[in-house]
C-alpha positions as CSV (number, residue, x, y, z in Angstrom):
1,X,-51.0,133.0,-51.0
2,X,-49.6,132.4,-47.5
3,X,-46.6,129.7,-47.4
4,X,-49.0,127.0,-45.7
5,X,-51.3,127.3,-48.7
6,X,-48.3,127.4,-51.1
7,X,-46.9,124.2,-49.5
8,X,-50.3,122.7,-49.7
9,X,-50.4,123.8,-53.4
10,X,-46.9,121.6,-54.2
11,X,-47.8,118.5,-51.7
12,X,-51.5,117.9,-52.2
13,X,-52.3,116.0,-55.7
14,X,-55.8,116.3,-56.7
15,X,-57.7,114.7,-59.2
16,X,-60.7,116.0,-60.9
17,X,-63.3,113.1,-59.2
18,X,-62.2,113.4,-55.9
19,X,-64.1,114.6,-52.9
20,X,-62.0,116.7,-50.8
21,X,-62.8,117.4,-46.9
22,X,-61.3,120.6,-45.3
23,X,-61.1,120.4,-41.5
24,X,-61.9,123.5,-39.9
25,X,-59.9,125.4,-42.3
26,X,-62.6,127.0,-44.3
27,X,-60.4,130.3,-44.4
28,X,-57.2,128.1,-46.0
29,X,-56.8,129.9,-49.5
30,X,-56.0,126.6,-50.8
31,X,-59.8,126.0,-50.8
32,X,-60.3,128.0,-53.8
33,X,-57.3,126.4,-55.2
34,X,-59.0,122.5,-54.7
35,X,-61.9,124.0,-55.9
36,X,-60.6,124.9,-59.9
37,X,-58.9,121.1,-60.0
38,X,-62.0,119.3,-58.7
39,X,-64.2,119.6,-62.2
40,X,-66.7,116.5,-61.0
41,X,-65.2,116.2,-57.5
42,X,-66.7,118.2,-54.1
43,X,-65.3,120.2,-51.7
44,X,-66.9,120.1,-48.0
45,X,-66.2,122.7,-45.5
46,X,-67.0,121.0,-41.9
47,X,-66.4,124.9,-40.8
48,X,-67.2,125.9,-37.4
49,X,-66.6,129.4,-38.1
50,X,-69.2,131.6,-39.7
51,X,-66.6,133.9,-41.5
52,X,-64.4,131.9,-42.4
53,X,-67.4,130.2,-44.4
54,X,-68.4,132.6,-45.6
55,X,-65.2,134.2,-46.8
56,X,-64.9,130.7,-49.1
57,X,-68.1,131.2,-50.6
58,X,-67.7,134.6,-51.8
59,X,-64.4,133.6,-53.0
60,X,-66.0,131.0,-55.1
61,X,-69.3,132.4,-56.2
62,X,-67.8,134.2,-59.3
63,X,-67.9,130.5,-60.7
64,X,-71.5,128.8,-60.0
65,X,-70.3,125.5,-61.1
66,X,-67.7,125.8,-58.4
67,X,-70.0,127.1,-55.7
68,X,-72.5,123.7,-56.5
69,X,-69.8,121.7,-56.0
70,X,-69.3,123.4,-52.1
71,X,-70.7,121.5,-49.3
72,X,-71.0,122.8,-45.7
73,X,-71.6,121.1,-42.7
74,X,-70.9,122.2,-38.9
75,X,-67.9,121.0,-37.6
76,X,-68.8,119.7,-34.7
77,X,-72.2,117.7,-36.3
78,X,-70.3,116.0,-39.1
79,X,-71.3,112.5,-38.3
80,X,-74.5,113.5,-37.5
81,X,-75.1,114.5,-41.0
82,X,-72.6,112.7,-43.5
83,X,-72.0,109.1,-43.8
84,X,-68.8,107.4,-42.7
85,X,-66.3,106.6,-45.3
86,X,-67.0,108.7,-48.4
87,X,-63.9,111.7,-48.7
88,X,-61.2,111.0,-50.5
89,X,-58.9,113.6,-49.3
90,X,-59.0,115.8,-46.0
91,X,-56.9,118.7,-45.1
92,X,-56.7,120.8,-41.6
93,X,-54.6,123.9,-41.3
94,X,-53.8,123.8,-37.6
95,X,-53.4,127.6,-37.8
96,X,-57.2,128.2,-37.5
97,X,-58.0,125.2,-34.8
98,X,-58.6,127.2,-31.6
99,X,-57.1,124.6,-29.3
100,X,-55.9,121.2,-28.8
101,X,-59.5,119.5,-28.1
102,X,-60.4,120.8,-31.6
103,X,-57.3,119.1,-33.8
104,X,-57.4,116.1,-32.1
105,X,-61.4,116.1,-32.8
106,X,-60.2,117.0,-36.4
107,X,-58.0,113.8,-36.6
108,X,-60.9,111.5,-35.7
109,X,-63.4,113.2,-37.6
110,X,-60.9,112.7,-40.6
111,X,-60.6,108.8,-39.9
112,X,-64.3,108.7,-39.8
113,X,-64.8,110.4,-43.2
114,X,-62.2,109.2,-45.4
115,X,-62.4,106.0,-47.4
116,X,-59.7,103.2,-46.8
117,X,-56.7,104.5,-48.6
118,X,-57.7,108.0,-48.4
119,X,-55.5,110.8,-47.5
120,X,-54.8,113.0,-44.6
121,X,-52.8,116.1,-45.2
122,X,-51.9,118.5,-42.1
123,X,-50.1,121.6,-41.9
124,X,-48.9,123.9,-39.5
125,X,-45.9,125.3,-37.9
126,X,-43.2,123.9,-35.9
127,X,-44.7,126.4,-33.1
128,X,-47.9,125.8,-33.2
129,X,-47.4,122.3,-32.5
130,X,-47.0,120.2,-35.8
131,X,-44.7,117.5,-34.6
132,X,-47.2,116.8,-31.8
133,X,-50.1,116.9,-33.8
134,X,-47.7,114.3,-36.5
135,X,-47.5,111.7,-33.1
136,X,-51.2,111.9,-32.6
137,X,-52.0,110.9,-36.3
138,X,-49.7,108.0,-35.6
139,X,-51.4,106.9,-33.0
140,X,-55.0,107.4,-34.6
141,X,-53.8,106.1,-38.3
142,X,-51.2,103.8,-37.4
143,X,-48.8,105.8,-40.2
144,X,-47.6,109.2,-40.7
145,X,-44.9,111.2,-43.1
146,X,-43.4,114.0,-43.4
147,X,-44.0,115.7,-47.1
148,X,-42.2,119.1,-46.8
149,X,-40.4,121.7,-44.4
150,X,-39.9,125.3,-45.1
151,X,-39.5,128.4,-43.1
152,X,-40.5,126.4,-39.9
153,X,-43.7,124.9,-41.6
154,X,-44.5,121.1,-42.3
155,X,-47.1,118.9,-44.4
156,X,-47.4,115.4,-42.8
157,X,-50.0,113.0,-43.9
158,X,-51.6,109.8,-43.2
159,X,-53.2,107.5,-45.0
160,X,-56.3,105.2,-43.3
161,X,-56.2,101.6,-43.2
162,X,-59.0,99.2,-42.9
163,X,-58.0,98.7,-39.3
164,X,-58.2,102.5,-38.2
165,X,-60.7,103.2,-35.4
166,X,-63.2,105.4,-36.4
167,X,-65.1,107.8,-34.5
168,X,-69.0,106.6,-33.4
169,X,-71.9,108.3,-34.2
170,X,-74.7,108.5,-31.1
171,X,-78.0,108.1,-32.1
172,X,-80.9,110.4,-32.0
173,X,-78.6,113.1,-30.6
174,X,-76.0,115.9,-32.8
175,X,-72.4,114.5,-32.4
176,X,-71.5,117.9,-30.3
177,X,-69.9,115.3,-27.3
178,X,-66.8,114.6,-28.5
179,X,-65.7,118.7,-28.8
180,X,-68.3,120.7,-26.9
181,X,-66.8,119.1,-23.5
182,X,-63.7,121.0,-24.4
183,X,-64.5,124.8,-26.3
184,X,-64.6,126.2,-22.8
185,X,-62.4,125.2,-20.0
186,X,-64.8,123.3,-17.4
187,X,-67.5,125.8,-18.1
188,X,-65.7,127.9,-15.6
189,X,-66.7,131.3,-15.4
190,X,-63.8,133.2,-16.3
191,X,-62.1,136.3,-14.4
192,X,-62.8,138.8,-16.8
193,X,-66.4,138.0,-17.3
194,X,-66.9,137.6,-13.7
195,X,-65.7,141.1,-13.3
196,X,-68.1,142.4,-15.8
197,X,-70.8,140.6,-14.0
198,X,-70.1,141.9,-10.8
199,X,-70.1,145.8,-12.7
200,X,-72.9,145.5,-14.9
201,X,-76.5,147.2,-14.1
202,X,-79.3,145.4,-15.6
203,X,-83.2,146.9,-15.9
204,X,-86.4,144.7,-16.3
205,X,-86.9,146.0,-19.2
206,X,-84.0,145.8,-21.2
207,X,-83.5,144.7,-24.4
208,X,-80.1,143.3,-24.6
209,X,-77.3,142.1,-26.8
210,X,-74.2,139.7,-25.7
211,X,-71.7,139.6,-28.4
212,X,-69.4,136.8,-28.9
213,X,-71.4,135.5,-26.1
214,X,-69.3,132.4,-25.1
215,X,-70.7,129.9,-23.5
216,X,-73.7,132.7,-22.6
217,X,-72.6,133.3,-19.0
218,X,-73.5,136.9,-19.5
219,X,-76.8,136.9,-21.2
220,X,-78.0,134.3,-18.7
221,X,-77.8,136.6,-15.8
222,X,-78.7,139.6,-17.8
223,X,-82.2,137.6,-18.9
224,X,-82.7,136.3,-15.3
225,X,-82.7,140.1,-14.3
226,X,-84.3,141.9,-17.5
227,X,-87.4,140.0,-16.5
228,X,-89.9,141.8,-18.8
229,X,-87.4,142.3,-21.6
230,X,-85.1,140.0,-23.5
231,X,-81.9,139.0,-25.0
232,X,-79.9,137.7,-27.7
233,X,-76.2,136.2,-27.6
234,X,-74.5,136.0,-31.0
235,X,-71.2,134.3,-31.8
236,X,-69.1,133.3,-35.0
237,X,-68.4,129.9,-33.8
238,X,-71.0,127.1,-34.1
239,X,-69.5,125.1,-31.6
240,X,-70.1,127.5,-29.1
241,X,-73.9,128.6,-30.2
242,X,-74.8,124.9,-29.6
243,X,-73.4,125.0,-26.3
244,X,-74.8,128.3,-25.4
245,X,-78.0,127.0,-26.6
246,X,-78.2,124.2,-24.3
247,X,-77.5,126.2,-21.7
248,X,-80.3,128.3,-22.4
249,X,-82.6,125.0,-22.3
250,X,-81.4,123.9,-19.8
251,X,-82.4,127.5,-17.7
252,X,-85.7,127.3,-18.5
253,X,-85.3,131.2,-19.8
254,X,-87.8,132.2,-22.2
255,X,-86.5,135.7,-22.8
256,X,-83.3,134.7,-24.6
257,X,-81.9,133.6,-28.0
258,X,-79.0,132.5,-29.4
259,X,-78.2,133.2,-33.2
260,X,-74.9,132.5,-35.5
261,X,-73.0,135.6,-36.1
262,X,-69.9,137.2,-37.4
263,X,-69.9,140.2,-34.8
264,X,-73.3,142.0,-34.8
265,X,-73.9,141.1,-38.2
266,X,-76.6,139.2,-37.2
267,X,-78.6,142.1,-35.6
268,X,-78.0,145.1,-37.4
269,X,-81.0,146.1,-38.0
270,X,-82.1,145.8,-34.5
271,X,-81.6,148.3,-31.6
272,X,-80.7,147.7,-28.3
273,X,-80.9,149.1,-24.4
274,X,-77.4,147.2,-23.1
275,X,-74.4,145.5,-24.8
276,X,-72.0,144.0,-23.7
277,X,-68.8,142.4,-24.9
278,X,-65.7,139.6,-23.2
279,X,-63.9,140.2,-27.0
280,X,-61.4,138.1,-28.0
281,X,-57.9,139.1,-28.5
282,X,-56.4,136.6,-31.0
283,X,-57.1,135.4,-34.4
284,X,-55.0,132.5,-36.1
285,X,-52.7,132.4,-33.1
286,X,-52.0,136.1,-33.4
287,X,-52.9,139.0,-31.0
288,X,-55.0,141.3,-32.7
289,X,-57.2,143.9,-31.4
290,X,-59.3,144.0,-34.8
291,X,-62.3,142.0,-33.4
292,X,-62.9,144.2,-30.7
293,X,-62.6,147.3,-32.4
294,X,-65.3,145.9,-34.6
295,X,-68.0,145.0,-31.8
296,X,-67.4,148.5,-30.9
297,X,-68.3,150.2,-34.3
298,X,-71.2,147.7,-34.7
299,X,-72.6,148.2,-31.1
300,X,-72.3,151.8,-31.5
301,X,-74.8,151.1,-34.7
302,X,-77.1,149.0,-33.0
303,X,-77.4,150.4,-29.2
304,X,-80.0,153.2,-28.6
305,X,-79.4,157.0,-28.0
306,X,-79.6,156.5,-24.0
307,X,-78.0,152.7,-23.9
308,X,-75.0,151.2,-22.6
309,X,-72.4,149.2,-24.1
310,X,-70.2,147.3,-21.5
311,X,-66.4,145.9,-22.5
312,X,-63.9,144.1,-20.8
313,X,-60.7,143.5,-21.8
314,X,-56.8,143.0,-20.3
315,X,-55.3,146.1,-19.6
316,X,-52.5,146.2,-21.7
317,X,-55.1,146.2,-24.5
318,X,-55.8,149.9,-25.5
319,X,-59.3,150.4,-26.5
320,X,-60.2,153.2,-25.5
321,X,-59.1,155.8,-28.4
322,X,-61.4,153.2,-30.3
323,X,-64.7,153.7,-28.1
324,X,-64.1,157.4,-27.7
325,X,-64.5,158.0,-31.0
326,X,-68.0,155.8,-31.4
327,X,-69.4,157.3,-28.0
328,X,-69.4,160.9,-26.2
329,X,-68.9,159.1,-22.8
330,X,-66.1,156.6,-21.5
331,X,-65.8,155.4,-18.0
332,X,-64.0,152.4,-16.1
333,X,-66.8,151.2,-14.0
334,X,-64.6,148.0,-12.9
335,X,-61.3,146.0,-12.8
336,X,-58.5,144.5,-10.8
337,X,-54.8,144.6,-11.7
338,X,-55.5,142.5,-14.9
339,X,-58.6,143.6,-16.1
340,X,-60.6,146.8,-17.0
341,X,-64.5,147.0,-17.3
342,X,-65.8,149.7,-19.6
343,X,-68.6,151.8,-19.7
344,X,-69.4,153.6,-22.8
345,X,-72.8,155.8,-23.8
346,X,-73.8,158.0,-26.2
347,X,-72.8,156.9,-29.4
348,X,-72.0,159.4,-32.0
């Protein structure tokens, strides 16, 4: 167990009734931990990532009563779908929020789901931004406390009061307003995608695959050009299929999909003309080069004898011994200083 889960462990008193709200932090292995105190309590996962979730599940399935206590509901729809003022406990591991937008979205989802007098229990590391994180839950819950400090990690907690602001519901529409805004930076188009963009070569006929697809800048163009044939962009994060979906909408594209997915998962039964892939590099705040070594074993599985798998990816990153030994053929077919656009074919 990790030293944030451990610290969890010693801080966070549960009782066996209590319904427990985890914030994003689906892969916390205190989860499974809540899960054997809470014998007629609930644990719900407002999880934005698919993996994470379902990492927790398999960890808990060995016990079905466990499991039926589990609850999951998208991050970024919780007041959409649960009522206000009905957790006892909530818990976020800043570790696993990809961004600012996304804790401070955590803090007011929390004051929106716990009953007065219920408890707020954050942890994270000095680094990664606790104290601030400590001010904002002051500011939204008008108290905060430290609970313990080791090895550069803190617990704080807050408790909500009668008077604490809580977070509105809109009607009619899926609460995605208060985060979505803020997953992608102004719905810019990024360097490294626009790079890939400006290499790729696109057929009317393709049948095409964007994984981790973003905000779906990529299979946009590629369905506006592969007229007669058709995409789908998969991605791990909720968050970002909703706003890849409505971008799809709001194109008035036909040809295109957007599914949930932890890589190609997804798909893997299907075959494919073109791939391509903006990977990301870092997981839990830590570079990592393990996600896009994966899209390249799964495309390499899904893409046709005679398609193309485009990558791009910062320089320093070396992923080319990877692709070389999934495909015959490896060529750079675009960059600048910073970037490198890959070209691989003939998977092995």
């Amino acid at each position: 167990m990790s030293l944030q889960s451990r610290l969890l462990t010693d801080t966070v008193q549960l009782a066996a009734h209590q319904h427990v709200l985890f914030l994003n932090s689906a892969a916390d292995p205190f989860v499974a931990s809540a899960a054997r105190q809470l014998r007629t309590g609930s644990i719900t996962l407002a999880e934005d990532n698919i993996a994470s979730l379902h990492l927790a599940m398999q960890e808990l399935e060995r016990d079905s009563a466990q499991l039926a206590r589990l609850h999951h509901v998208a991050f970024h729809e919780y007041t959409s779908h649960m009522p206000v003022g009905t957790m006892d406990i909530a818990i976020m591991n800043i570790l696993y929020q990809p961004g600012k937008p996304w804790i401070l979205y955590g803090l007011q989802l929390a004051a929106y789901a716990l009953k007065p007098g219920g408890l707020l229990y954050v942890v994270g590391a000095k680094d990664r931004g606790i104290l601030s994180v400590a001010k904002h839950m002051q500011e939204t819950f008008g108290n905060v406390e430290t609970l313990a400090i080791s090895k550069g990690q803190r617990v704080v907690r807050s408790h909500r009061v009668e008077e604490t602001p809580l977070m509105t519901a809109p009607s009619g529409e899926t609460n995605t307003h208060d985060l979505l805004p803020f997953v992608f930076a102004d719905g810019k188009l990024d360097e490294g995608t626009r790079l890939l963009l400006d290499a790729l070569e696109v057929f009317p006929d393709d049948i095409a695959l964007d994984i981790g697809c973003g905000a779906g800048f990529l299979g946009l163009r590629i369905a506006g050009i592969a007229v007669r044939g058709h995409v789908t962009m998969v991605d791990v994060s909720l968050a970002t299929v909703a706003i890849a979906q409505r971008k799809v909408t709001e194109s008035g594209l036909t040809n295109i999909i957007v599914l949930p997915s932890d890589g190609a998962q997804a798909v893997l039964q299907e075959r494919f003309d073109l791939i391509v892939t903006n990977p990301p590099f870092h997981q839990g705040g830590i570079q990592t080069t393990d996600i896009a070594e994966r899209f390249i074993r799964e495309a390499a599985q899904v893409l046709r004898p005679q398609g193309r798998f485009y990558l791009v990816a910062n320089r320093f990153l070396k992923y080319e011994p990877t692709l070389r030994t999934y495909f015959k053929q490896l060529d750079e077919v675009g960059g600048n200083t910073r970037y490198k656009v890959l070209l691989a074919t003939s998977p092995h």
